[in-house]
N, C-alpha and C positions, 0 to 999 in steps of 0.2 A: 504494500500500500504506500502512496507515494503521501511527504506532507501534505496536511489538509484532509487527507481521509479519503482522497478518489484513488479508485485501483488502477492499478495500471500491469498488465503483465509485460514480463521484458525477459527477453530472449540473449545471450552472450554472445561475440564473434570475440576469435583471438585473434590479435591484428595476426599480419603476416610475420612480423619479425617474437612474436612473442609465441611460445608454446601454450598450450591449454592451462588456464588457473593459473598464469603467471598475471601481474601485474603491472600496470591497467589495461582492460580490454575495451573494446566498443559493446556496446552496448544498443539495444532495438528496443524501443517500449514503445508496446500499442494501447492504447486508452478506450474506457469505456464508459466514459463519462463527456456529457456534450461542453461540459465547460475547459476540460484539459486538452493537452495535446494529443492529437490521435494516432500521429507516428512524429516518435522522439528518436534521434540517432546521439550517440552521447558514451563520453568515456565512463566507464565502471569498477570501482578498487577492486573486485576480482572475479572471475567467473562464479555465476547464480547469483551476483549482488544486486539489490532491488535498488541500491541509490546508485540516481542517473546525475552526476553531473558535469558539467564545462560541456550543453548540447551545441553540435552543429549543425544538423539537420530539424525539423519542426514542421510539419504536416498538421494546422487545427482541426477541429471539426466544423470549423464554418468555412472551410478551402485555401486559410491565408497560408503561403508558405513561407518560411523564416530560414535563412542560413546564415550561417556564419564561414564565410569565406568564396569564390567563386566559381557563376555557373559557367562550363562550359560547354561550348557547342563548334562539332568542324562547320557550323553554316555561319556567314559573315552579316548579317541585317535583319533588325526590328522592323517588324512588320506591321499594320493595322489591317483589319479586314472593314472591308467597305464597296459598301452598292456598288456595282457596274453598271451605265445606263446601256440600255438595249440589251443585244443576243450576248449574253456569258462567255456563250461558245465564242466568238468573234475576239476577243481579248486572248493574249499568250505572254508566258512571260517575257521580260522584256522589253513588254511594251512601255512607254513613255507615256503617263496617264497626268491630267489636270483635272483639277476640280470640277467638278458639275455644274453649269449654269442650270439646270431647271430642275435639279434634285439636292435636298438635304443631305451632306455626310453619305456623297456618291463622286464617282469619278468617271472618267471616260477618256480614251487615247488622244494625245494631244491632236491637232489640226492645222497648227500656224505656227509660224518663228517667234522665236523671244516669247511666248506668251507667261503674263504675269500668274495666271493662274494654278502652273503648274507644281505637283503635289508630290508625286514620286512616281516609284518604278514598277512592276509586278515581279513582285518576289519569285525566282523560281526556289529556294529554299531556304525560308526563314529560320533565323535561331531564335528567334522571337514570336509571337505572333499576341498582338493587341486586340481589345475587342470583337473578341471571337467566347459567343456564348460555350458553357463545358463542353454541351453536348453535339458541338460540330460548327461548321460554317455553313450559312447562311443559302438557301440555294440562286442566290444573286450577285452572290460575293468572290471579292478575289484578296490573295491578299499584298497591299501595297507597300515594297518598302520605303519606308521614311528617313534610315539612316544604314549606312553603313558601305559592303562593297555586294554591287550586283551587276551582275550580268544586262546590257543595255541594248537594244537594236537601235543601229546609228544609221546614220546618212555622209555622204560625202559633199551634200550638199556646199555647205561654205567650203570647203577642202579639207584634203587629208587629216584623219586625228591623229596626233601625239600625244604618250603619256605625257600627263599635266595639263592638259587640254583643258580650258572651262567646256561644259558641254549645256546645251540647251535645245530647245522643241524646236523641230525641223519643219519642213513645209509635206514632207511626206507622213502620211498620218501615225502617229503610235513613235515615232522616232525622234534621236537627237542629232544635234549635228555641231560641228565647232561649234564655239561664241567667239564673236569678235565686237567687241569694245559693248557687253551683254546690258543693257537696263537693268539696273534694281529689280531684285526679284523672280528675275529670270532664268537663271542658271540652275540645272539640277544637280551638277557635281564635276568634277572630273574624271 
């Protein structure tokens, strides 16, 4: 039983460098109480000991997750999930997407050069992903990244790109293409 009188049962791992009942191990505890933590990860002074403490990991029972230290992912960009105007199908990653004139918290492939409205890129694999209910995405949704490194369909439209390039919305739809001397707001990255 863990302070406070809510139970918790907890399971032992020996790290890799320690043998079994050696000192300290990790520690699992799942909870079964709605106000604790529901998956605890956490060092324990020694195999079968109920006291969990110095936790790194932290799973509640209301979905919030809690670490102590960093997540990693091989995928490079935070993502948002949000409306596509029109056919789903017709968007791929990639594409070069702006905000939505005629839809709330939607987007759609860019259209023009320099346009100030654009938002980001369609993720082809986010290590992130924002705004996405638990139980899946949305079936009108794609998801866009808003920061990091992805994958872009370009144009050569202003000329050739080099790395370091500003990049911005091209005249071919869904694309970027150089920026040369770009308006405020315009640019979606390098």
């Amino acid at each position: 039983e863990r302070p406070g009188g809510t139970d918790m049962t907890y399971g032992t791992i020996a790290n890799g460098s320690n043998v079994a009942n050696s000192s300290p191990v990790l520690g699992l505890a799942i909870a079964n109480a709605s106000d604790a933590p529901f998956i605890k990860a956490c060092k324990v002074a020694s195999a079968g000991s109920r006291a969990c403490s110095d936790a790194k990991f932290i799973v509640q029972a209301d979905g919030n997750v809690k670490v102590d230290g960093a997540v990693s992912s091989p995928a490079a960009d935070y993502a948002d999930m949000m409306d596509a105007v029109g056919d789903v199908a017709s968007y791929g990653p990639g594409d070069v997407l702006v905000i939505s004139a005629s839809q709330n918290r939607a987007v759609e492939k860019s259209a023009g050069t320099y346009d100030s409205a654009t938002i980001g890129v369609y993720s082809t694999q986010p290590g992130f992903i924002g705004g996405q209910p638990i139980e899946g995405a949305g079936p009108n949704t794609i998801p866009v990244a808003m920061v990091g490194i992805v994958p872009v369909k370009v144009s050569a439209e202003n000329g050739a790109i080099k790395r370091g390039d500003l990049l911005t919305t091209a005249t071919l739809s869904g694309h970027a293409m150089k920026a040369i001397n770009p308006p405020a707001g315009t640019v979606i990255g390098k």
